[in-house]
C-alpha positions in Angstrom: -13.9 164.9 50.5 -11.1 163.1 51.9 -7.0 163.4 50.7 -7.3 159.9 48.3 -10.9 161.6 46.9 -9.4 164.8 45.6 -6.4 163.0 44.2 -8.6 161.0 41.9 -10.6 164.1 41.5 -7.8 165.7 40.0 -6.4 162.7 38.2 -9.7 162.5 36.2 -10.0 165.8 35.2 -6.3 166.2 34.0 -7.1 163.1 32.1 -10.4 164.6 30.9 -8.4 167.6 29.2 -5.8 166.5 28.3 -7.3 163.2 26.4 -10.3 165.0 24.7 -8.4 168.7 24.0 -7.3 169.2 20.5 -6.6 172.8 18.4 -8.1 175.5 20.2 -12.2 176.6 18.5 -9.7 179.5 16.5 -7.4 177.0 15.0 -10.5 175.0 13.9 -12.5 178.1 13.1 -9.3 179.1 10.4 -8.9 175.5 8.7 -12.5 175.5 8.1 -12.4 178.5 6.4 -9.1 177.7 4.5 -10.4 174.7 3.3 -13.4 176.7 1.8 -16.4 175.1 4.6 -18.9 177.7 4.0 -20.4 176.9 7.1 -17.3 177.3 9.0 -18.3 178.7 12.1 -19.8 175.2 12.8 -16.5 173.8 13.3 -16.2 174.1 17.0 -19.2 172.4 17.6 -18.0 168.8 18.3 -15.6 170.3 21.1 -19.4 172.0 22.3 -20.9 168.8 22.5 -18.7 167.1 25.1 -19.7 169.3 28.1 -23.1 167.5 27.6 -21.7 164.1 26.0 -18.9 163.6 28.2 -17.2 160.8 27.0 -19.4 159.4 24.2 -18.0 162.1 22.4 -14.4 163.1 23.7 -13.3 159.6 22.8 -14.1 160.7 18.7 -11.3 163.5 19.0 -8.7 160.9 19.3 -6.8 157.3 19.0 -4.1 156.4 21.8 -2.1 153.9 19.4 1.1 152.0 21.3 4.4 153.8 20.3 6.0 152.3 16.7 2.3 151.7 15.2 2.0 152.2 11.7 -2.0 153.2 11.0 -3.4 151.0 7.9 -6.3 151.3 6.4 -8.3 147.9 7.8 -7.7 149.8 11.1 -9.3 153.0 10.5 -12.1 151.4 8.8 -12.2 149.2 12.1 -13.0 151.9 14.4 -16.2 153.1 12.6 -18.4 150.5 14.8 -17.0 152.6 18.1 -18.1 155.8 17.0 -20.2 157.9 19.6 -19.3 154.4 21.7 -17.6 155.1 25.3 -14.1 153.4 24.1 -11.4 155.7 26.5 -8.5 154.1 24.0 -10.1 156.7 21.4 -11.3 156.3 17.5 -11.0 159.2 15.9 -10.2 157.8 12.4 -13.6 155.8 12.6 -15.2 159.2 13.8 -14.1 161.0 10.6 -15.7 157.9 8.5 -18.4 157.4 10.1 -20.0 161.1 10.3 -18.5 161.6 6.6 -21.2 158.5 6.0 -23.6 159.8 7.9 -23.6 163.4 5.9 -23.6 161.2 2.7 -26.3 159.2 3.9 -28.5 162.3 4.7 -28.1 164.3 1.5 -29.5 161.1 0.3 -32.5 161.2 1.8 -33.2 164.5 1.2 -32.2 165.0 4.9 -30.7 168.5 7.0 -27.1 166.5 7.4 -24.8 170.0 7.8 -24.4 168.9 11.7 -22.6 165.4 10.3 -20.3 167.4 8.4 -19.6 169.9 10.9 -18.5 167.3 12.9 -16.6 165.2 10.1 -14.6 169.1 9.6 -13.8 169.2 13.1 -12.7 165.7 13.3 -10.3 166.3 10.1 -8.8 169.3 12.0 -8.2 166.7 14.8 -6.3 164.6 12.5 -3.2 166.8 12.2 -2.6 167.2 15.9 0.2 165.1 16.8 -0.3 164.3 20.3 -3.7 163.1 19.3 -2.3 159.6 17.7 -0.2 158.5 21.3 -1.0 157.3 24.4 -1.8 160.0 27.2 1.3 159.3 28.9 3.6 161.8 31.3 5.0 164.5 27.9 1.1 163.8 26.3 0.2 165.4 29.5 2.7 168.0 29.9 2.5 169.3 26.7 -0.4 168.7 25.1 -2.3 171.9 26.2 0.5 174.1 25.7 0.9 172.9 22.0 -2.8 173.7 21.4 -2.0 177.1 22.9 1.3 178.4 21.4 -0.4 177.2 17.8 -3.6 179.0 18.8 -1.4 181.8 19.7 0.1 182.2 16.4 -3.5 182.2 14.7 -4.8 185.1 16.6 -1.8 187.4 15.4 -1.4 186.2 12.3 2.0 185.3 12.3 0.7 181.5 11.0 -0.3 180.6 7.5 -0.7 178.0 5.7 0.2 176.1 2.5 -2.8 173.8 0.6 -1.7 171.3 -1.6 -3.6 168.9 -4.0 -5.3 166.3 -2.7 -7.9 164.0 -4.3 -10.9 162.4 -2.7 -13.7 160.8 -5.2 -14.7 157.4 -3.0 -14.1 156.7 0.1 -10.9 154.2 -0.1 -9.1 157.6 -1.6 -10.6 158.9 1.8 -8.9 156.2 3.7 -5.8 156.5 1.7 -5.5 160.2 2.5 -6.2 160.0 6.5 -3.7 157.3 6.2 -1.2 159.0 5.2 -1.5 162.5 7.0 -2.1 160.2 10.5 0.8 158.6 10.2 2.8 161.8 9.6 1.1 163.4 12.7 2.2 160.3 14.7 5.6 159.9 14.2 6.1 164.1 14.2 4.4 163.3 18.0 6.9 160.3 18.5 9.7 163.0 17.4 8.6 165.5 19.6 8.3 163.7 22.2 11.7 162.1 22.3 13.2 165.5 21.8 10.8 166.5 24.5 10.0 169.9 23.0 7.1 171.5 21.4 6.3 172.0 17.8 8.2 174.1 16.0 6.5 177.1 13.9 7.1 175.1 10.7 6.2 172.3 11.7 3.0 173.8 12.9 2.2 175.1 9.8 2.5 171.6 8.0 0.2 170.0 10.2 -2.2 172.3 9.7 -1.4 172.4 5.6 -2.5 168.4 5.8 -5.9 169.0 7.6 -7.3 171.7 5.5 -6.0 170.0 2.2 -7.5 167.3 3.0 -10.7 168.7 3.9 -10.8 170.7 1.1 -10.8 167.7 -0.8 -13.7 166.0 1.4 -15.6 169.0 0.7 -15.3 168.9 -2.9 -16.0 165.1 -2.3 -18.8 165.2 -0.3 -20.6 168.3 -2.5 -20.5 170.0 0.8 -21.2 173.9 0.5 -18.6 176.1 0.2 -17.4 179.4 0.4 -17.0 181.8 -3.1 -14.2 179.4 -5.0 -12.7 183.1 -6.2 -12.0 184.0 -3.1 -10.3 180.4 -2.0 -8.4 180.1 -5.2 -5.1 180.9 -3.8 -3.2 178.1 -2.2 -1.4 180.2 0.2 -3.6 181.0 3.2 -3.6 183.4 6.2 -5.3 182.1 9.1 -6.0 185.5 11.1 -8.5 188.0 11.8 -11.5 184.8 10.8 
């Protein structure tokens, strides 16, 4: 392999990381479990799936929008079509709708759907990750995996927890309301962030985490998906360690 050949070699797999990474499988693990998923140990399984997928399904775990874009709801509902599509620009919000659909769609029938919704929980988790709404650029690059680690970090020793608020989901337009609204927080806290050029701070952390497992609490509830004993998810303060 000549000089030019490994270049590329690395270039690709730096972009391979760094574009499909998003909260480590503990982080993902914890706001399943927050939310109430009672299958939560299914939540890494979308981050599985890529080392046999490749890209068809790294480019669900995020959306690389131009710096100053404001996410509506026509565009979320836009990217559905490109799900489980090789589209390297991302479409993560379409990913959340479209395997949320396809859960729906299988209960319907009478069908096994829990893999659509394990997916739909991971992508949710996805949605709170701030560097997962810009474009891959130099300080996406730089930072992205050591975000994922110092949050991870704080998980393990239980130093992280979380706050869930209310959040209502009964059709899917509140869905797209909500997603919205927490994407658009995530992207201009990664905007922030990255014209401080710092990481996340452990507040901030915590919030973004707060709007994933609120929300997917409220998909859950939504969707009729299982869930853990309600008496022992009642409280709205919740650690993330020792899951």
């Amino acid at each position: 392999m000549n000089r030019l050949s490994v270049i590329i070699f690395i270039l690709f797999l730096c972009f391979w990381a760094g574009s499909s990474a998003a909260w480590h499988d503990e982080t993902h693990i914890s706001l399943a479990r927050a939310a109430g998923y009672a299958k939560w140990y299914n939540a890494v399984g979308a981050d599985m799936a890529k080392l046999k997928a490749g890209a068809i399904e790294r480019n669900n775990h995020y959306s690389n929008n131009p710096t100053g874009t404001i996410l509506t709801p026509e565009m979320m509902l836009q990217q559905v079509q490109r799900y489980n599509k090789v589209d390297p620009k991302g479409h993560l919000y379409g990913a959340i709708l479209a395997s949320v659909r396809e859960y729906m769609k299988a209960k319907d029938k009478g069908k096994y759907g829990e893999y659509h919704l394990a997916y739909a929980v991971h992508y949710l988790g996805d949605l709170s990750m701030p560097l997962h709404h810009l474009e891959y650029d130099a300080f996406n690059r730089a930072r992205h995996a050591e975000i994922e680690a110092a949050v991870d970090e704080k998980i393990l020793d239980g130093s992280m927890q979380i706050h869930l608020y209310p959040v209502t989901v009964r059709s899917e337009a509140d869905l797209v309301r909500e997603m919205v609204r927490v994407g658009n927080l995530s992207m201009r806290l990664g905007e922030r962030i990255r014209a401080e050029d710092r990481l996340l701070t452990t507040q901030e952390a915590y919030e973004q985490l707060g709007h994933s497992a609120s929300l997917l609490r409220a998909v859950l509830e939504y969707t009729g998906a299982p869930r853990l004993d309600q008496a022992a998810w009642g409280e709205t303060s919740v650690s993330l360690a020792h899951f």
